[in-house]
N, C-alpha and C positions, 0 to 999 in steps of 0.2 A: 504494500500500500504506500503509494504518495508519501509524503509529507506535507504535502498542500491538502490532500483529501484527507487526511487524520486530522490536521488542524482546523478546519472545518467541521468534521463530527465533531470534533473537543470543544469547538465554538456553538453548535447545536445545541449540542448536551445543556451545556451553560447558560444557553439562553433561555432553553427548557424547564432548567431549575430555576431562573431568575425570574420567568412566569410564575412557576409553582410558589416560590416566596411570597411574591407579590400578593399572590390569591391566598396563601394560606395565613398569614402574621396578620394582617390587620385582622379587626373585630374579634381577636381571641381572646379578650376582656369582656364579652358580651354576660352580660347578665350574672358581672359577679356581684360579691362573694357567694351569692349560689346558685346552684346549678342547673340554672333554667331553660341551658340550651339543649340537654337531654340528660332526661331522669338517671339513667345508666351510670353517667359519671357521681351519682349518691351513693350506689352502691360499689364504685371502685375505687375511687380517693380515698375516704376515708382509709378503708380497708388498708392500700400503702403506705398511706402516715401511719398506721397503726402497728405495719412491721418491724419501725424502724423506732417508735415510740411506748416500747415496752409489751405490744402484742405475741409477740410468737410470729415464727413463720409459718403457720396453715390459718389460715383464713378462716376456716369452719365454715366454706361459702363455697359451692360447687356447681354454681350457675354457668361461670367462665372459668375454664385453668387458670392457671397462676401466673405466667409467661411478664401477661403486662404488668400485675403487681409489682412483682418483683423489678421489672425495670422504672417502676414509677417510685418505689420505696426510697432507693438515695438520692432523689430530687427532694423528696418530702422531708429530707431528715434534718432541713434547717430549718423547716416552721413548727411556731407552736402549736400550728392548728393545719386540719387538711386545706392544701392549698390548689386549687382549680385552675389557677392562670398558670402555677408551676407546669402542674399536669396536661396542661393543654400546649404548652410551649414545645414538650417533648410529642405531643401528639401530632403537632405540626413539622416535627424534624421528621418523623416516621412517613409521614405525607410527601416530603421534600423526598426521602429518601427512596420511596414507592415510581416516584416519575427518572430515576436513575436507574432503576431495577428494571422497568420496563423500556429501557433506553436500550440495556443491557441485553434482556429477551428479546425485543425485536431484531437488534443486531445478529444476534447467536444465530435466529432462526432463517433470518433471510434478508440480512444485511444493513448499509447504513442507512438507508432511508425508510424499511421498519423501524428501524431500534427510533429513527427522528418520529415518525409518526407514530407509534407509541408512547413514546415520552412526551408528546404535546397530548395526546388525547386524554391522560392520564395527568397532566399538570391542570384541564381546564375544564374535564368530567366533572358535573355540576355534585353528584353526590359524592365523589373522593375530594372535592374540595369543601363539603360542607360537615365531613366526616373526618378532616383533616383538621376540625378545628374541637372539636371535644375529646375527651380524654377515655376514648373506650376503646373495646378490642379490634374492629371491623380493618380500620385503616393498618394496623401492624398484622392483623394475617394475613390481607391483601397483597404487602411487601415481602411477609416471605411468599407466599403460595408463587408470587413472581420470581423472586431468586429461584426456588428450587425448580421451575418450570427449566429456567435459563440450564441450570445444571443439567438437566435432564436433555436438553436439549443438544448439548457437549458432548452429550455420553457418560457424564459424572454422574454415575447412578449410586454410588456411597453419599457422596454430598449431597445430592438431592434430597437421597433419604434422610440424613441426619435433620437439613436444613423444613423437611416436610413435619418431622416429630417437633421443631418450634414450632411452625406454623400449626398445628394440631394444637399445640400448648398457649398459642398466644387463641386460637378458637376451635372450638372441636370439628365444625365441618373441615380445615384442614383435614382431617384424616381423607377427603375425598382424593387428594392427590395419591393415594397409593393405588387409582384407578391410570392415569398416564404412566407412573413409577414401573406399574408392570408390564403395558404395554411395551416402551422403551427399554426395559432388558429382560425381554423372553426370551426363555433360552439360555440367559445369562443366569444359571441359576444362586451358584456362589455367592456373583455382585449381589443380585437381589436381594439373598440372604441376611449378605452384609450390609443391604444398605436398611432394610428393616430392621432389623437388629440396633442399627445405628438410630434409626427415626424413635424405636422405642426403648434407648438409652436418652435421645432429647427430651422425649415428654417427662420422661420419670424423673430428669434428675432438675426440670424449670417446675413441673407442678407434681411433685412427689407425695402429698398429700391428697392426692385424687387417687395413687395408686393404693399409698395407705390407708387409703378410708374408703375403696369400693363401693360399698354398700349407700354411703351416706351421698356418696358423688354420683351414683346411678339415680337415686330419690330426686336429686337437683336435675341432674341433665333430663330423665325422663318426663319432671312437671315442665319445664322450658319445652323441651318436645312438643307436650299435650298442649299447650297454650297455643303453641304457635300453628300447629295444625289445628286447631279449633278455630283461631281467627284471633281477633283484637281489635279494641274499640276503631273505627273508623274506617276498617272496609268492608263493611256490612252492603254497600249497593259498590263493590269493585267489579268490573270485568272476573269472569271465568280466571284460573288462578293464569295458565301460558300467558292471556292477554294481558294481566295484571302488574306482568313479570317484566313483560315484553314494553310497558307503557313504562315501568319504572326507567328501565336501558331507554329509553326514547326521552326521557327527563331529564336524563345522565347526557346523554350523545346528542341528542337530536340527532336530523339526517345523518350525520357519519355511520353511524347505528345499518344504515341498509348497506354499505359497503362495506362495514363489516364484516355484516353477511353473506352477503358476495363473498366475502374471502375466504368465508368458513365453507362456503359450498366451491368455491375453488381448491381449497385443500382437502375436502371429502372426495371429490372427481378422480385428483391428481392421485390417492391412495388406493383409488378404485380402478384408476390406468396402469398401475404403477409408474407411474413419469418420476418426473426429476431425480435430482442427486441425493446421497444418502441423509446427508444433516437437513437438507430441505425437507426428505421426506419424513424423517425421523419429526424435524419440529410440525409438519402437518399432523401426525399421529398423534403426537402429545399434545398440541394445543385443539385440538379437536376433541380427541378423547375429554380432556378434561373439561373443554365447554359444554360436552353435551352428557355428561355425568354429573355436573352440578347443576346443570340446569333444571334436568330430569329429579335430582330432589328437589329443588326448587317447588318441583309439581304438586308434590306433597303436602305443602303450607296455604294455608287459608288467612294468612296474615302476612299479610303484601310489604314490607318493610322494604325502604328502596337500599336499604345496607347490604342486603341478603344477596342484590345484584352486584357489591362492589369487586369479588376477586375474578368477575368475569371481565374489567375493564379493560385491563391491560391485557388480556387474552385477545380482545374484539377489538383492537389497538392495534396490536401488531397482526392480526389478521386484515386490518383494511391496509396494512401498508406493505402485503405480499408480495405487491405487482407493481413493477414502475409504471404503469400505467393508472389503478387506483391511486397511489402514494400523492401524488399532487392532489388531486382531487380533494381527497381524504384529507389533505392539511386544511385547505380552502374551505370545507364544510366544519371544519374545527372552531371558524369563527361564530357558528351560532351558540355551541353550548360556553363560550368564553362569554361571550355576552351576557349568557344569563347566569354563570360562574360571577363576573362582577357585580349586577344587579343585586343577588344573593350578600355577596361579601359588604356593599354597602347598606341592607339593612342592617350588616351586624355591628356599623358604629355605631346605631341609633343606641337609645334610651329603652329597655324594657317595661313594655306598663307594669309589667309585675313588682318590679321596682318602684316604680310610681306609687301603686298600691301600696306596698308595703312601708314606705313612709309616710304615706297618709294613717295607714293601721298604727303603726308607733304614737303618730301624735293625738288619735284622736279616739282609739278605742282604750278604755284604763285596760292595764295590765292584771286587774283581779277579774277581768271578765271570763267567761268560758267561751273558744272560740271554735266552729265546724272549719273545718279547710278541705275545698277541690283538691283532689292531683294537680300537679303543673303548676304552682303557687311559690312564693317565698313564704318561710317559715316565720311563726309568728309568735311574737314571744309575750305569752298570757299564762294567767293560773292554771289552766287545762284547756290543751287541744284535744278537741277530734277529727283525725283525721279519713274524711269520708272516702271509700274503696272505689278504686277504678272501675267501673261496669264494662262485663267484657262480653262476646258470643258464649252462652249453655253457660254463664257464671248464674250463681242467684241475687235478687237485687242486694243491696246492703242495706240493713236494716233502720238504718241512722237518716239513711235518704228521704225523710217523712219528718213534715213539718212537724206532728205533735210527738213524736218521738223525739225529736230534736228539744222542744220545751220539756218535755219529763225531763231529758237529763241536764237541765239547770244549762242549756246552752243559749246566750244572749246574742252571739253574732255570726254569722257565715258568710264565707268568703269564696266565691264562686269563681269559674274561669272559662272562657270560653273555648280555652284547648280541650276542655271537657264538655261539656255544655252544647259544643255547635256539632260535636260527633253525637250526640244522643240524639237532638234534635232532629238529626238526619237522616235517624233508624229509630224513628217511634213505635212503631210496632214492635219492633225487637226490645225497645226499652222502655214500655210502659210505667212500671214504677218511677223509674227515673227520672220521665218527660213529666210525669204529674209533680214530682216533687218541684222541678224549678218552675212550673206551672203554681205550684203553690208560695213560691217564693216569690214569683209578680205581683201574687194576689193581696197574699194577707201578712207578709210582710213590710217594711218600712228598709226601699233600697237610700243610702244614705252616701251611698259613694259607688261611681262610677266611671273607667275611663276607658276609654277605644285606642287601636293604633290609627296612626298618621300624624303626620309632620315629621317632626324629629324622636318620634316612640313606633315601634316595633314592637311584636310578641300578642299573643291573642286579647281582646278583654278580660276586664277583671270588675267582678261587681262586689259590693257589701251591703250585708241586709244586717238588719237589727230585728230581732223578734220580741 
């Protein structure tokens, strides 16, 4: 290779990444000190200040492995208290780090202008950039699931495996990569041996507490499971689950998304011709295999989360950049999900109503009142909260969601939210109890505070009632 064509990829890359910064660092303040940009990071911050601040290292929490804890624990270990912007700092180098990975895969498989058009599609994907700003597991198994692709790709069937047991550890659908890991060394049976061997000396030895506590970590991953194949508040009127999947990636890509496609069904052709050369073919086999083995779980879930499509990105990335011929294209139709990548990043300098609320709550509700609280709220600091249950598909209503229940138990104010509120509304049938309650709250209630997004606030409504 040149040294004018390497220096050039070396200035791609960089550009690449200097997009990716751009999108991912501002707005990672957004709604602090808590954690209003998703619920998720409640249940994982803490948890890493708490390794580092006298807790033990198991968690006793087997919803996600331990992968990201642990690398969030010695960021934590200089505050007093869990810190959210820490943790999202690191969440955005993981992000940065994801669009270098996929610069890397698309090269491996079919040169420098995959590895460019993966790297840009992957710096300006509207959900890795919006997942790149909170502190949860999705964007670090997206980064390995990509490295160990690139390995696999190589022929490095030990490193893949080792690198696939992180990505399992940093999220359990990771284990799907041992679907491309075998295609890619059949026949190899030794490597393969070794390299699973190796993948499940990574998980054991980043989340060793899932392997010593079996029982208690099957109870967690199993209810995660059931929920998510049941469904979850707000796709109760979604498209059929393929189309629901298929609309998430079309939020993520826009049009690049069909030439994608295109690529995927060019690389299914080419393995059904047997054409091309061996690494070309090899990366058709693996990056294929694995789009269409996670996808196919995918099919499974009745709870459309646009996260669920993130380790497909960089896959449908460097499959639209196969062909010198798509690869131009495929940068140029990059410009519409960049656009709505920025529009997104600039709501996140705004102002959260929740925040609004919440200092309206401090000054004007006394602190010996008893308070109900929505999901999706800032916490609020009175003599007793209740916090009212998130209504979900085949859950039962929560028993608190009823006005005169609410007065038996001596509660004087609730604080509602429209992140909750406009999904019920939306599925009245399916949540009758629910809809009567905030129907009862219009009614016979006294709303005393109220704010909307627009202007310079972002984030759902936020109402308060006094009863």
């Amino acid at each position: 290779m040149s040294r004018f064509r390497l220096r050039s990829e070396h200035l791609a890359l960089a550009a690449a990444l200097a997009l990716a910064a751009a999108l991912r660092l501002p707005g990672l303040g957004y709604g602090l000190p808590f954690p209003l940009l998703n619920p998720d990071e409640e249940s994982i911050v803490p948890r890493a200040w708490e390794i580092v601040h006298g807790g033990g290292l198991d968690p006793g929490w087997y919803d996600y492995p331990s992968l990201l804890l642990e690398l969030l624990a010695p960021v934590q270990a200089v505050f007093d208290e869990p810190s959210y912007g820490a943790a999202r700092v690191v969440a955005a180098l993981f992000g940065i780090a994801g669009v270098a990975a996929a610069w890397w895969l698309g090269r491996s498989a079919y040169g420098s202008l995959a590895g460019v058009v993966a790297a840009v599609a992957v710096a300006v994907a509207t959900v890795h950039v919006a997942y790149s700003h909170v502190a949860v597991t999705d964007v670090l198994l997206t980064t390995l699931v990509t490295v160990s692709l690139a390995l696999l790709v190589l022929g490095r069937l030990e490193w893949a495996g080792l690198v696939a047991g992180l990505a399992a550890s940093a999220k359990y659908p990771g284990v799907f990569l041992a679907a491309p890991l075998l295609v890619a060394g059949w026949g190899q049976w030794r490597r393969l041996a070794a390299a699973a061997v190796l993948g499940a000396l990574a998980f054991a030895l980043t989340s060793p507490f899932v392997v010593l506590h079996p029982g208690a970590a099957w109870d967690d991953i199993s209810r995660v499971q059931r929920l998510a194949r049941a469904g979850w508040l707000g796709f109760e009127n979604d498209h059929p689950t393929p189309l629901a999947f298929l609309d998430r990636l079309w939020e993520s890509l826009g049009p690049f998304l069909l030439l994608a496609l295109v690529g995927l069904a060019l690389a299914l052709r080419a393995l059904v011709l047997h054409r091309r050369e061996r690494r070309a073919r090899r990366a058709d086999l693996v990056l294929a295999v694995f789009a269409i083995v996670y996808f196919v779980d995918l099919l499974t879930l009745n709870a459309h989360f646009d996260r669920y499509v993130l380790p497909l990105v960089p896959v449908l990335g460097v499959l639209a950049g196969r062909t010198r011929v798509l690869a131009p294209v495929a940068l140029l139709l990059l410009v519409v999900p960049l656009v709505w990548s920025i529009g997104e990043v600039r709501v996140l300098t705004r102002t959260d109503t929740r925040l609004v609320a919440h200092a309206w709550i401090e000054e004007h509700v006394p602190r010996s009142a008893v308070v109900a609280t929505d999901s999706s709220t800032a916490p609020v600091d009175a003599a007793r909260v209740l916090r009212l249950e998130l209504p979900g598909p085949g859950r039962a209503p929560d028993p608190n969601r009823d006005l005169n229940a609410l007065v038996a138990a001596g509660v004087e104010y609730v604080v509602i939210t429209g992140a909750v509120a406009d999904r019920v509304l939306a599925a009245t049938t399916i949540y009758p109890a629910e809809t009567r309650f905030y129907t009862q709250l219009e009614g016979r209630a006294e709303r005393v505070f109220r704010i909307d997004p627009g202007g310079d606030r972002a984030g759902p409504w936020v109402a308060v009632y006094r009863l």
